[in-house]
C-alpha positions in Angstrom: -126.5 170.4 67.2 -123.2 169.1 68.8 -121.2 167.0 67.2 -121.1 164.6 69.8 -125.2 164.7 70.0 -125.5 164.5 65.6 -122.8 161.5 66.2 -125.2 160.0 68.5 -128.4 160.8 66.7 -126.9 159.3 63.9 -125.9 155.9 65.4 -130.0 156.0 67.2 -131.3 156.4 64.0 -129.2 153.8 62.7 -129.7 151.4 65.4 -133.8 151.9 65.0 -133.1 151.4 61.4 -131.9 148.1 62.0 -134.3 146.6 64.6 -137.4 146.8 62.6 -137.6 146.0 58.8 -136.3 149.3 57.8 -134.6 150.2 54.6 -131.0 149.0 54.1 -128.7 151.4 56.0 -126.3 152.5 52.9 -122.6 151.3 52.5 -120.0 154.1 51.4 -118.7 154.5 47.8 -115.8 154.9 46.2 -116.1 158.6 46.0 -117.4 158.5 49.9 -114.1 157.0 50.6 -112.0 159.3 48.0 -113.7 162.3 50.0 -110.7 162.2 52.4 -107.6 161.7 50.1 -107.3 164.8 50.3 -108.3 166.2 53.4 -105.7 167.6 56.0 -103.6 165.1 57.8 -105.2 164.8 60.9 -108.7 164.4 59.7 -107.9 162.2 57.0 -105.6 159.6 59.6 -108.7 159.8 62.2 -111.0 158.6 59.3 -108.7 155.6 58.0 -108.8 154.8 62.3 -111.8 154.7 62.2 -112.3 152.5 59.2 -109.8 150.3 60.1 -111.4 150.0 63.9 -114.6 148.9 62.7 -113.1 146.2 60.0 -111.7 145.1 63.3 -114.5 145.1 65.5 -113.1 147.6 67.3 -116.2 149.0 68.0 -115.4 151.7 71.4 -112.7 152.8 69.4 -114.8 153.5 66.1 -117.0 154.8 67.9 -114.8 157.1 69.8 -113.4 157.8 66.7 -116.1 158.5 64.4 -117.3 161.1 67.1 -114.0 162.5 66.9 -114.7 163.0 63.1 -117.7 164.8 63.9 -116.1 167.3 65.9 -113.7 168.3 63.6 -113.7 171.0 60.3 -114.9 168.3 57.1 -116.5 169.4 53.5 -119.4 168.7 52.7 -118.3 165.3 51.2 -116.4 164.4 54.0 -119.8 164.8 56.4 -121.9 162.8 53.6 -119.2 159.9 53.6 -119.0 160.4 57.8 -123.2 159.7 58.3 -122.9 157.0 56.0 -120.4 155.1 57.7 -121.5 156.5 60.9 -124.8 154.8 60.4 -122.9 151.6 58.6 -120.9 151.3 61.9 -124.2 151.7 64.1 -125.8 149.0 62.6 -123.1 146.5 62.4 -122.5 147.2 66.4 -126.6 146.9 66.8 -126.9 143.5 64.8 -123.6 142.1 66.5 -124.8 143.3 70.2 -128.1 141.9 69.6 -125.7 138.4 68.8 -124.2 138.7 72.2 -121.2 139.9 71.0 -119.4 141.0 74.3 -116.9 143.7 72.6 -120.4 145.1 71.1 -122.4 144.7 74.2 -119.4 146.8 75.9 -119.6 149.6 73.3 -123.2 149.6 73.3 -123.2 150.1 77.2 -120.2 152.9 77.1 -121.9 155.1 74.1 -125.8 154.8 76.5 -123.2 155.9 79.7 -121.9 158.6 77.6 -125.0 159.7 76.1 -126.6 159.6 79.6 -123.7 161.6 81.0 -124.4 164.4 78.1 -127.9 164.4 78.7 -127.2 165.1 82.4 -125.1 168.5 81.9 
């Protein structure tokens, strides 16, 4: 599967997760987070983005970011730590969309337009 599809996936599941009375989407550990010290320099910067764009509710740019991750060469540990706060991320944007949030009603409407776009091809 693509990266940019497992990326996706990952955020649908998510986002079904948290419509319904699902389990509790999981929240990364300190050894999830540890799982990039020492990764190469332009994976580990693109993962401390991307954390530090959803702290923000920067949600395109997680999400732009995170499927960046998911294209790139990570350890096992490293894809682990990327599903959990891929589908940390997903639900956050789902719960804050379904709140009116306008900066996650804009991010849910880009990743559908991308996702269409790919499906498309």
């Amino acid at each position: 599967m693509p990266a940019a599809a497992l990326f996706l996936a990952i955020l649908g599941f998510s986002l079904i997760l948290t419509a319904g009375c699902g389990p509790k989407v999981p929240k990364l550990s300190s050894s999830d987070l540890k799982a990039f010290d020492s990764a190469p320099a332009e994976v580990k910067q693109t993962w401390e983005k991307a954390l530090a764009a959803d702290k923000a509710n920067d949600y395109v740019n997680a999400a732009n970011l995170l499927d960046s991750l998911a294209k790139m060469q990570l350890s096992n540990d490293q894809s682990n730590a990327l599903q959990i706060e891929s589908g940390t991320f997903g639900a956050r944007l789902w719960q804050a969309a379904e709140k009116n949030d306008p900066a996650a009603v804009k991010a849910v409407q880009e990743i559908n337009q991308s996702r269409d776009r790919r499906t498309n091809r």
